[in-house]
C-alpha positions as CSV (number, residue, x, y, z in Angstrom):
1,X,-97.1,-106.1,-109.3
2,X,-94.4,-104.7,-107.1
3,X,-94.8,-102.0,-104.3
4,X,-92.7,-99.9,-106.4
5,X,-94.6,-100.0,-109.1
6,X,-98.0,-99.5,-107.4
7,X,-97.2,-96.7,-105.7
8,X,-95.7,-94.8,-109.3
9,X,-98.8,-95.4,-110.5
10,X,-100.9,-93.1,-107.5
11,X,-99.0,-90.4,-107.8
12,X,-101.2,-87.3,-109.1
13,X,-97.9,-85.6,-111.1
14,X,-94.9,-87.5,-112.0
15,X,-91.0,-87.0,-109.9
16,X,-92.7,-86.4,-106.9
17,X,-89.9,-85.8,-103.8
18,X,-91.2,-88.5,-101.1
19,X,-90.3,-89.2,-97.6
20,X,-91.9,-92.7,-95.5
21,X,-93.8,-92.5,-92.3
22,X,-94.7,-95.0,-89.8
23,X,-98.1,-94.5,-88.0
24,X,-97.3,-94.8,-84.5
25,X,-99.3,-95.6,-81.4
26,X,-99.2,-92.0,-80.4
27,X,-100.6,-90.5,-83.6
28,X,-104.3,-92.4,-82.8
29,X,-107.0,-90.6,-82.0
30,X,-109.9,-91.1,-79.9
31,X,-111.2,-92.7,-83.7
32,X,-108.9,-95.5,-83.7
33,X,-107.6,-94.0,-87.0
34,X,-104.3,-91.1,-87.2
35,X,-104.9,-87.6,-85.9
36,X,-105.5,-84.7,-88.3
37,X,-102.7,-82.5,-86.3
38,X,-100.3,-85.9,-87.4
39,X,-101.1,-84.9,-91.0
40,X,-100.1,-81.2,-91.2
41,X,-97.2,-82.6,-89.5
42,X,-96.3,-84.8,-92.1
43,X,-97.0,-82.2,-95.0
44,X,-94.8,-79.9,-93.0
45,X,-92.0,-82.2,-92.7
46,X,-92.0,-83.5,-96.2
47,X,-91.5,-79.5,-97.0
48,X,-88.7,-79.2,-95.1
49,X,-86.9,-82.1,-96.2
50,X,-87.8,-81.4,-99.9
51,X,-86.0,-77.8,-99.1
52,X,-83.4,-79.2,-97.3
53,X,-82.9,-81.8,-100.3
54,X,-83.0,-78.2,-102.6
55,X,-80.2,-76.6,-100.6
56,X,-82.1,-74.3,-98.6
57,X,-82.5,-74.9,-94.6
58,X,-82.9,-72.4,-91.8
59,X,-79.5,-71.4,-91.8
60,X,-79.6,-70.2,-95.6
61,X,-82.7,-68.3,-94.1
62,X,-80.9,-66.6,-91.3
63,X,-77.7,-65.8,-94.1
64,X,-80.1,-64.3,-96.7
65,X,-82.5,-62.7,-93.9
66,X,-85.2,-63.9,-95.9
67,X,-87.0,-66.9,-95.3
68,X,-90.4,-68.9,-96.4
69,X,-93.1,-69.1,-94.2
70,X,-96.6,-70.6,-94.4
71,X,-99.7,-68.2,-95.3
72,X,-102.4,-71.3,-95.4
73,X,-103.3,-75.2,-95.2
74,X,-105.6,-76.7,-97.2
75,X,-106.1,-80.8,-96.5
76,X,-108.7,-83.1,-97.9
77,X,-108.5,-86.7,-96.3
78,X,-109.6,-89.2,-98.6
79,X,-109.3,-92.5,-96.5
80,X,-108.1,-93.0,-93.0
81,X,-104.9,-94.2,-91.5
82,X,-104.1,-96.8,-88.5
83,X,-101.5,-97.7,-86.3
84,X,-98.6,-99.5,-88.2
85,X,-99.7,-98.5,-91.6
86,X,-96.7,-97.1,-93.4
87,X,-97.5,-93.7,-95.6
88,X,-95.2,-92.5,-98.5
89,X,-95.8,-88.7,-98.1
90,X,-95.2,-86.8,-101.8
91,X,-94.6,-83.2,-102.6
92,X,-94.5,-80.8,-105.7
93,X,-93.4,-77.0,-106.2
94,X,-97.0,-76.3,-108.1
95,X,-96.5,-72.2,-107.8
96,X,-94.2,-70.0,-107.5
97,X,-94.6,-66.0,-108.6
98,X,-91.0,-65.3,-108.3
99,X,-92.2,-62.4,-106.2
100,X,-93.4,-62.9,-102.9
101,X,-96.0,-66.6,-103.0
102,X,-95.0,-70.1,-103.3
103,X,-97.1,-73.5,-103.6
104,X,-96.7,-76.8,-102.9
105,X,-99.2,-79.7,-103.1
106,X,-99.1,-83.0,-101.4
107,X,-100.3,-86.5,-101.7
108,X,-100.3,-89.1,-98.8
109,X,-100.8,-93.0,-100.0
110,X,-101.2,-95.9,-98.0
111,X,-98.0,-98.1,-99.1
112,X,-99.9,-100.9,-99.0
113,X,-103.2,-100.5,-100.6
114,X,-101.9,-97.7,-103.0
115,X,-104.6,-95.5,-102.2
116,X,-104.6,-92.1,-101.8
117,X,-105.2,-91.1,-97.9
118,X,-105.0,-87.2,-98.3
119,X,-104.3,-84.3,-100.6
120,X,-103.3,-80.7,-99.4
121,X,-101.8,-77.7,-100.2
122,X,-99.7,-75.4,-98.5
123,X,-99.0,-71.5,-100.0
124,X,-95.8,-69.5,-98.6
125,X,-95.2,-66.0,-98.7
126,X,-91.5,-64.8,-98.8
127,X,-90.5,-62.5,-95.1
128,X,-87.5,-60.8,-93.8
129,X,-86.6,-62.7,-91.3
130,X,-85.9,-59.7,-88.7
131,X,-88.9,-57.8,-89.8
132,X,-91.1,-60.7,-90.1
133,X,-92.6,-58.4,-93.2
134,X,-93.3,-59.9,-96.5
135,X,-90.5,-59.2,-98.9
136,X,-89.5,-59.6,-102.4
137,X,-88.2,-63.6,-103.2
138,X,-84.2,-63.3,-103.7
139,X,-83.3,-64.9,-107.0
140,X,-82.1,-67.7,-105.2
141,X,-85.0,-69.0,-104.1
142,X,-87.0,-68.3,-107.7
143,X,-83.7,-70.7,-109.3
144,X,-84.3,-73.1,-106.2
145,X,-87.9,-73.2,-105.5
146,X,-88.9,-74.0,-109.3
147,X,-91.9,-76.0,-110.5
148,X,-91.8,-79.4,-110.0
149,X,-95.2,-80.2,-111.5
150,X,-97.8,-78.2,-113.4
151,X,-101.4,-77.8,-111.8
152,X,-103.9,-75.3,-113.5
153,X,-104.5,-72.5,-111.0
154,X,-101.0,-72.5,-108.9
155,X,-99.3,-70.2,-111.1
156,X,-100.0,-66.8,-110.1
């Protein structure tokens, strides 16, 4: 079976957006194994570049004066990684009120072994960017930001 085709077959929803990782000698901790700081790291990165890939960066924040800004982590590590390993990193718009909250979930597999390292969740809540206040989403980022998979919960 191709590497491909294992790692379509991890994935907890389908079209995830992914972006590949390297673990690198300065992500080990004193464990031997990668640091849970690398992680969040990793989620955060995959978020950007999945909003970059959207159309939306900082820039289009500081245009609109509105931006998207994290409210909470949540991580569950499955399986450790180590030096060298290389980690497929997926992401999914699960939530999104069209208000003021977004959701995204995340799923990290080893590329290798096809299993599943972590799952998390980040939520985002909508600012002004001046303020810093929470704000009403504009209608561009309710079109942009829409639901790439459907998870139970992460609606509302």
């Amino acid at each position: 079976m191709s590497q491909r085709r294992i790692l379509e077959d991890v994935w907890d929803h389908p079209n995830p957006f992914i972006i590949q990782v390297v673990v690198k000698p300065d992500y080990i901790d004193d464990f031997q194994h990668t640091n849970n700081v690398v992680y969040l790291t990793w989620m955060a990165k995959a978020a950007w570049d999945h909003s970059i890939a959207l159309g939306i960066n900082f820039e289009t924040f500081s245009e609109i004066g509105k931006g998207m800004v994290v409210r909470a982590h949540e991580m569950e590590y499955f399986a450790p990684s180590h030096e060298g390993d290389k980690v497929s990193i997926a992401t999914w718009i699960t939530g999104n009120d069209g208000r003021l909250r977004l959701r995204r979930r995340f799923q990290m597999v080893n590329e290798a072994t096809g299993k599943t390292l972590l799952r998390g969740r980040t939520d985002f809540v909508c600012i002004d960017v001046k303020s810093g206040r929470p704000t009403r989403m504009p209608e561009s980022f309710v079109a942009t930001y829409a639901l790439t998979a459907d998870m139970p919960g992460d609606q509302g």
